[in-house]
LUMFIGU-872927 format. One record per residue (C-alpha): residue in three letters; y, x, z. Coordinates in nm, 2 decimals. Example, Ala and Ser with C-alpha at 12.3 -4.5 7.8 and 13.67 -1.06 7.14 Angstrom:
# LUMFIGU-872927
ala	-0.45	1.23	0.78
ser	-0.11	1.37	0.71
END
This chain:
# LUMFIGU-872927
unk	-1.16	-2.19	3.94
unk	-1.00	-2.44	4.19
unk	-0.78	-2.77	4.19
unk	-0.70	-3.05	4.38
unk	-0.77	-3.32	4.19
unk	-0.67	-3.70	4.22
unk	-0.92	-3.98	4.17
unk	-0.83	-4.36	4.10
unk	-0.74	-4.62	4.33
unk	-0.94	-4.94	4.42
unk	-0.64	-5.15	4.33
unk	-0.64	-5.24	4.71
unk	-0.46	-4.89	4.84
unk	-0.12	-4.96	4.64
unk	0.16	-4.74	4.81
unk	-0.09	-4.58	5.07
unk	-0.12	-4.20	4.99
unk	-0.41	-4.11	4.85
unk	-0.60	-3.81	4.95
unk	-0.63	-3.50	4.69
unk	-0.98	-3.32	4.66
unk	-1.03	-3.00	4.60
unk	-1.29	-2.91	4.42
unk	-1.43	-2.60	4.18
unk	-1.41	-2.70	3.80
unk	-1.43	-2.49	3.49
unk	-1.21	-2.48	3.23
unk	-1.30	-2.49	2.86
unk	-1.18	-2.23	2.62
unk	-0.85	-2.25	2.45
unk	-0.76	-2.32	2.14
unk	-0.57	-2.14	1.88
unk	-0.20	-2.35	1.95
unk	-0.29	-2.35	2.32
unk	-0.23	-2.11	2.61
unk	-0.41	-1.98	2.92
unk	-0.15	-1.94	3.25
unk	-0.19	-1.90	3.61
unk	0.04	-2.07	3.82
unk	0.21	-1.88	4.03
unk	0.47	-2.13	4.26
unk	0.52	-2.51	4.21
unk	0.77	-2.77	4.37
unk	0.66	-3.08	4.49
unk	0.82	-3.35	4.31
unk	0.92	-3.70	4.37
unk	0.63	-3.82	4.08
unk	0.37	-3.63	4.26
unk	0.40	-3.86	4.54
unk	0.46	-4.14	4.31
unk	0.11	-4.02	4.12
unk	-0.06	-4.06	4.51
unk	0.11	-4.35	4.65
unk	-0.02	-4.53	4.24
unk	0.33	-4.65	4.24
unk	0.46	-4.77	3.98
unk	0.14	-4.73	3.79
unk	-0.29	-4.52	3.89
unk	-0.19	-4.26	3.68
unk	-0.59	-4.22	3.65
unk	-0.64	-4.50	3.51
unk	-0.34	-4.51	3.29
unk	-0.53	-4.23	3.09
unk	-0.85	-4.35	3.11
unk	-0.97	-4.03	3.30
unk	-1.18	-3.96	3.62
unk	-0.97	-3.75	3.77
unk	-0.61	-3.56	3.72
unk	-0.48	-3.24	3.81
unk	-0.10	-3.34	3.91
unk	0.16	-3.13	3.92
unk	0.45	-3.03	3.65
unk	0.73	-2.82	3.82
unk	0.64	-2.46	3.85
unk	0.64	-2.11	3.73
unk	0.32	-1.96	3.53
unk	0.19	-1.61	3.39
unk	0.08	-1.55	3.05
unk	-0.32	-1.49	3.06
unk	-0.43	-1.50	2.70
unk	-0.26	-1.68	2.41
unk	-0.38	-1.85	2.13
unk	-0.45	-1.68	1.75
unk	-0.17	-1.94	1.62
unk	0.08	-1.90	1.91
unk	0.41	-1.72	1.89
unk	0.66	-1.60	2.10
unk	0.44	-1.57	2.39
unk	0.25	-1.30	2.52
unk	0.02	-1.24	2.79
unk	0.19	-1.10	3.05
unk	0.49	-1.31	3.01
unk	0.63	-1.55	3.32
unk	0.80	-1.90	3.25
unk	0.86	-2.21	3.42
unk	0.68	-2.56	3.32
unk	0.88	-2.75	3.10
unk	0.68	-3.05	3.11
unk	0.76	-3.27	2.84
unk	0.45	-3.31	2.67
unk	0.50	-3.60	2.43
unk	0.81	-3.63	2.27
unk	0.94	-3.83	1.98
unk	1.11	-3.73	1.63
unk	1.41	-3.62	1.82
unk	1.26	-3.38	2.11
unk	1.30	-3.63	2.41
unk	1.01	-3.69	2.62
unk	0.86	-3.95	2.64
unk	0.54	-3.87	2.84
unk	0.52	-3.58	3.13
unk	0.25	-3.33	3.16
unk	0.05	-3.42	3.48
unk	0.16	-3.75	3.47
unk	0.13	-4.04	3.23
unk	0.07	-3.79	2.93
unk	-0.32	-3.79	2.86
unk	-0.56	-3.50	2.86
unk	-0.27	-3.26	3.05
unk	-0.34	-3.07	3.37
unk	-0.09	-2.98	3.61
unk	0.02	-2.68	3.83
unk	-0.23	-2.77	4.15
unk	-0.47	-2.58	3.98
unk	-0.55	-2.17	3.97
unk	-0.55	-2.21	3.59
unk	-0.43	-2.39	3.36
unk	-0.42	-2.49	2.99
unk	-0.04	-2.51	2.86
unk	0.10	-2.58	2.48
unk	0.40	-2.32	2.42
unk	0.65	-2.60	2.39
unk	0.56	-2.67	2.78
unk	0.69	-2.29	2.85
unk	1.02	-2.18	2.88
unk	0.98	-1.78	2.92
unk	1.22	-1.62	3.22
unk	1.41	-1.30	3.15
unk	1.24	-1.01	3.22
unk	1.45	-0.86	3.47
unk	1.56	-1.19	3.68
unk	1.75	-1.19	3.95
unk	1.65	-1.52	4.08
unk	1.29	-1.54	4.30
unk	0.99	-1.73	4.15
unk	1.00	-2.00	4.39
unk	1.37	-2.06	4.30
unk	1.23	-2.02	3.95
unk	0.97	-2.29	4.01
unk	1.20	-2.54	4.20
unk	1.46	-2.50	3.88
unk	1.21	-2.64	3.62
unk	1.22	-3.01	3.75
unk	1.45	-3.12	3.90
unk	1.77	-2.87	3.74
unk	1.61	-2.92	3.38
unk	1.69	-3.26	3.46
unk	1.99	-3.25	3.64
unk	2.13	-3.02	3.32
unk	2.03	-3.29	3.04
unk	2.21	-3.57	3.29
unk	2.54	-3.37	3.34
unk	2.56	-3.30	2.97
unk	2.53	-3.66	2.89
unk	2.72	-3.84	3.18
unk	3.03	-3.56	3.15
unk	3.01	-3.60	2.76
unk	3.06	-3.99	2.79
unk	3.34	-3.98	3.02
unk	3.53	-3.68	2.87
unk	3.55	-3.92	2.57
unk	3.72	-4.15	2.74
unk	3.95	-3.91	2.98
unk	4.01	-3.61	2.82
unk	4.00	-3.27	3.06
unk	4.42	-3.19	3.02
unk	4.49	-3.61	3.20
unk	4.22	-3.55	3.43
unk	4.12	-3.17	3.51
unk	3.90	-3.29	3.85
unk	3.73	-3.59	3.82
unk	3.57	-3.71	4.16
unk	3.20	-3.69	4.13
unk	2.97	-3.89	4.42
unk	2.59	-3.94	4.42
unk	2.28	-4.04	4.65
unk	1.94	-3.89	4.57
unk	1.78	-3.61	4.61
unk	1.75	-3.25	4.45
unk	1.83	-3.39	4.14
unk	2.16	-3.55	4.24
unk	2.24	-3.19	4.47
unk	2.19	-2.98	4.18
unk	2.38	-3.21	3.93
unk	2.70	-3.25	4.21
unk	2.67	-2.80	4.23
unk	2.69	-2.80	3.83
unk	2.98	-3.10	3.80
unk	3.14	-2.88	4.14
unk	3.11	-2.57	3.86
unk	3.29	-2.78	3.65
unk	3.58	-2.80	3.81
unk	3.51	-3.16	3.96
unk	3.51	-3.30	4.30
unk	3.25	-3.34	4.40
unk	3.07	-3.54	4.74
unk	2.69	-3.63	4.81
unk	2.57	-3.86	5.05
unk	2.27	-3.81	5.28
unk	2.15	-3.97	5.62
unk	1.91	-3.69	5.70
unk	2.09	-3.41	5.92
unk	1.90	-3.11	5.76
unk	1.98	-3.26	5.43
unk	2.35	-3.26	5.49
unk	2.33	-2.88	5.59
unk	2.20	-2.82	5.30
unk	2.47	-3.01	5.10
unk	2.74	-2.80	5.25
unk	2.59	-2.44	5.19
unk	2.57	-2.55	4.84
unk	2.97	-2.64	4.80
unk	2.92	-2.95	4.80
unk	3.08	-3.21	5.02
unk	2.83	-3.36	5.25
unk	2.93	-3.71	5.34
unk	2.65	-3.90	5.62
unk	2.57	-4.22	5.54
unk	2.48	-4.35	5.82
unk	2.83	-4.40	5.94
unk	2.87	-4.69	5.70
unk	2.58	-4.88	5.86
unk	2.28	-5.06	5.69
unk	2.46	-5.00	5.31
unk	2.09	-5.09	5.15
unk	2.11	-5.42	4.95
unk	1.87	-5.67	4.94
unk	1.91	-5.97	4.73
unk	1.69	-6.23	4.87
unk	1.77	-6.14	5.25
unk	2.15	-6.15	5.12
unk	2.09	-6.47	5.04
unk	1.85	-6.59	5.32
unk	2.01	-6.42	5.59
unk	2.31	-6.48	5.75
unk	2.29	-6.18	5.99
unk	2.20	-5.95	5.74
unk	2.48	-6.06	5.46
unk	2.75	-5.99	5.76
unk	2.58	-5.66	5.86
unk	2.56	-5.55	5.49
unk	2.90	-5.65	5.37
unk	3.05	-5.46	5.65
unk	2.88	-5.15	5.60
unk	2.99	-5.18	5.18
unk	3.35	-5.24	5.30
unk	3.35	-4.92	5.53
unk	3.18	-4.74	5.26
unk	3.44	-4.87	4.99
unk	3.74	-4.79	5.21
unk	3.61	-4.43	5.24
unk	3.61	-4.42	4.88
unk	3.93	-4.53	4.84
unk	4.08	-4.25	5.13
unk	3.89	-4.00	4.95
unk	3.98	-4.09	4.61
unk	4.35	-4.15	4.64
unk	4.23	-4.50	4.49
unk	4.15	-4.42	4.19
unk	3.76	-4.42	4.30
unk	3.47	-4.25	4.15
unk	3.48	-4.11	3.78
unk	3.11	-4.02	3.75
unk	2.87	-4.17	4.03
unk	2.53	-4.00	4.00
unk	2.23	-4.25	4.10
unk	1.88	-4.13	4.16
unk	1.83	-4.45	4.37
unk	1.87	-4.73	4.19
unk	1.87	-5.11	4.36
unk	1.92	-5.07	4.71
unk	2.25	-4.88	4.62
unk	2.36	-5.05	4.29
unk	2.58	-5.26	4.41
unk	2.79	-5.04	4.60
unk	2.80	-4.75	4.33
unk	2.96	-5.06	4.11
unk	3.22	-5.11	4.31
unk	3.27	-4.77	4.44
unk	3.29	-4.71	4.03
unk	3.66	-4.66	3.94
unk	3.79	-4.74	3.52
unk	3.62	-4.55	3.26
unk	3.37	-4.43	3.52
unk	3.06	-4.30	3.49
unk	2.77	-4.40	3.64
unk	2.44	-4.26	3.53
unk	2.10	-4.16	3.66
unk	1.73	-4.01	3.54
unk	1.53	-4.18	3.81
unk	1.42	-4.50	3.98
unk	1.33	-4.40	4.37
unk	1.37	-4.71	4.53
unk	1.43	-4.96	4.27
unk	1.41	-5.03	3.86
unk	1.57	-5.40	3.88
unk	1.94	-5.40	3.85
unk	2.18	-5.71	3.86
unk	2.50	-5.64	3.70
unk	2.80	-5.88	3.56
unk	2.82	-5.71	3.22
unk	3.17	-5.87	3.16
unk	3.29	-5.68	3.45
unk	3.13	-5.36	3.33
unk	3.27	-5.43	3.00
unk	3.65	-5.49	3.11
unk	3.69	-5.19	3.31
unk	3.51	-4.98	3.02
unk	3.15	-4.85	3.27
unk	2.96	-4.63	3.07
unk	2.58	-4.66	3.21
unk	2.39	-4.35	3.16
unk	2.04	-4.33	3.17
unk	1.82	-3.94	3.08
unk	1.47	-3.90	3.11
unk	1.39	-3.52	3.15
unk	1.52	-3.29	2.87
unk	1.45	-3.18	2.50
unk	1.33	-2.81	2.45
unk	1.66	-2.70	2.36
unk	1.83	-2.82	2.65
unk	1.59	-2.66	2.88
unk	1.67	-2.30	2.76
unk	2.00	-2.36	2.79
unk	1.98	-2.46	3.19
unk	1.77	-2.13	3.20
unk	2.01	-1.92	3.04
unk	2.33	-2.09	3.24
unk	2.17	-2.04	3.56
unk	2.06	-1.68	3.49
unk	2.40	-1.56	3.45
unk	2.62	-1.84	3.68
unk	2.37	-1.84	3.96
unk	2.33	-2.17	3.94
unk	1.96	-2.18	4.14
unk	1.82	-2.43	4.40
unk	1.81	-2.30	4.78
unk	1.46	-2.37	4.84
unk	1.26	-2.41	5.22
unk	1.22	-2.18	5.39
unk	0.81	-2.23	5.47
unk	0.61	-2.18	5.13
unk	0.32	-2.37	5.11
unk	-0.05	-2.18	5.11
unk	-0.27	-2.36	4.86
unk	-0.50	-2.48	5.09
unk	-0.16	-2.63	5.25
unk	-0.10	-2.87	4.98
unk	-0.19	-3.19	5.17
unk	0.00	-3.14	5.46
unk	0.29	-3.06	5.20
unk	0.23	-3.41	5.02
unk	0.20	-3.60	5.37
unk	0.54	-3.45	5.52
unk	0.72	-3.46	5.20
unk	0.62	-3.87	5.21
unk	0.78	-3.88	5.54
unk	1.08	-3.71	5.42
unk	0.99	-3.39	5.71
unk	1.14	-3.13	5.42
unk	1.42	-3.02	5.27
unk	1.55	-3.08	4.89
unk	1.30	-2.85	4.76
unk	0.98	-2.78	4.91
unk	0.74	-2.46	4.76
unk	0.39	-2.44	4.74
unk	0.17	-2.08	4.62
unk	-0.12	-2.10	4.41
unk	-0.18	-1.73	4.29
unk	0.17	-1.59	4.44
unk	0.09	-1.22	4.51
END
């Protein structure tokens, strides 16, 4: 058997991306709860390149291990299953639902591949799963594996988020004052899958991109693509807008072009539900962009986990701050089972990956040379 594995850091090569080795290895026998898969597809995810680049933590070292199979967004087949396992045969396909610890209530607290110890990952031609980290797929889908495979991140996610951030503003406004909400967000697959369920829900919906093969994609999906860059340098930095003169001017003109778009697209009444996968550098100008009762509400941190807020402000125009991590079980079969029938489904690259690919695929998705949701094959066939 092969994997590309990841070894730990020398504490000097923070944020450079470290190279994965492949290597043969052999895998132990299973035990009676566990189960043996092959993977079949996988996505490269955003924490795959946060596992390389050992930001924000050496995941290797984190678990006290020598070297980690990464990896947790993919589809697997059934090999052989466990004398105490039920519900899954050999045979049987499924995607990776990778919340491996969770606590009394099913939310996850530790992802397989990642920070949860003693797990393997998908970058590997076998692999040892629990059945709580498979969700099986209907027999007779009409969606491709690689769609399959890009689903179990990022729209598992993106499911549990849009339950929660909906839910918390629906208690507020209810549907029959406000039928179509405006829904905005900046990120990545996670916020363009999200915006495609809230545009299923009968919202308005608008993402914002400064990459041109980004924003194609935003349209073909229903989505209203909106290009950044027209507002000018809207990243905020706190100490430079403090510091520097320049920069304050530059930035404050490109929030006030960015807030008078709001406003024009809005009728005024701003955003209802603001999704965030980007956190500081955009904070600020999601708050104000934020209308009453509003909604803003995120499961990641790509650029920033530090936020500055006036919670008196927050308080007085009723904000609701949302914040998901993953899914629970539950949910996950749910996002299946909505997709299968709605067609709800990522629209993935074009190029898939070849396994032998895989570092090329980690390098250009690190300089942001792919599109929301980039495939790899491990024993496709």
């Amino acid at each position: 058997m092969k994997a590309w594995f990841l070894y730990p850091g020398t504490g000097t090569d923070i944020g450079e991306l470290a190279e994965l080795v492949q290597e043969d290895f052999d895998l132990r026998d299973i035990a009676s709860s566990e189960v043996l898969a092959e993977p079949l597809f996988g996505c490269w995810e955003g924490n795959m390149n946060h596992a390389l680049s050992r930001k924000p933590v050496d995941i290797c070292k984190q678990r006290g291990e020598p070297r980690v199979i990464i990896g947790n967004t993919g589809v697997v087949r059934v090999l052989e299953v466990g004398s105490g396992v039920e519900g899954l045969e050999p045979g049987d396909v499924g995607i990776i639902f990778c919340a491996s610890v969770v606590d009394a209530w099913g939310y996850p607290e530790k992802a397989m591949a990642y920070d949860a110890p003693g797990t393997m990952g998908c970058l590997a031609t076998r692999m040892i799963l629990r059945p709580h980290e498979i969700i099986r797929l209907p027999d007779d889908t009409r969606h491709s594996l690689p769609q399959w495979a890009a689903f179990s991140g990022r729209y598992v996610t993106a499911w549990s988020n849009w339950v929660q951030a909906h839910g918390s503003f629906r208690l507020q406004v209810p549907r029959e004052e406000l039928p179509s909400p405006h829904v905005w967000g900046w990120g990545g697959g996670t916020t363009l899958a999200e915006l495609d369920l809230a545009r299923r829900h009968g919202c308005t919906t608008v993402m914002l991109s400064g990459n041109d093969r980004r924003l194609e994609l935003i349209r073909k999906t229903g989505v209203t693509a909106l290009d950044r860059r027209q507002f000018g340098e809207l990243s905020y930095d706190e100490r430079r807008f403090v510091t520097d003169a320049a920069y304050r001017r530059s930035y404050l003109e490109a929030e006030g072009r960015f807030l008078e778009e709001v406003e024009r697209r809005t009728a005024g009444t701003k955003v209802q539900i603001f999704i965030d996968y980007i956190g500081t550098p955009v904070f600020r100008a999601t708050l104000k962009a934020l209308g009453r009762q509003g909604v803003i509400t995120s499961a990641g941190w790509k650029e920033g986990m530090v936020l500055s807020m006036l919670r008196a402000s927050e308080c007085i125009a009723r904000h609701q701050h949302v914040n998901t991590h993953y899914a629970r079980y539950p949910q996950g079969v749910e996002a299946v089972a909505y997709a299968e029938a709605e067609g709800w489904m990522p629209e993935v690259d074009e190029r898939i990956y070849g396994f032998d690919e895989v570092p090329e695929l980690a390098r250009r998705f690190s300089e942001g040379d792919v599109g929301f949701y980039p495939i790899f094959s491990i024993n496709a066939r």
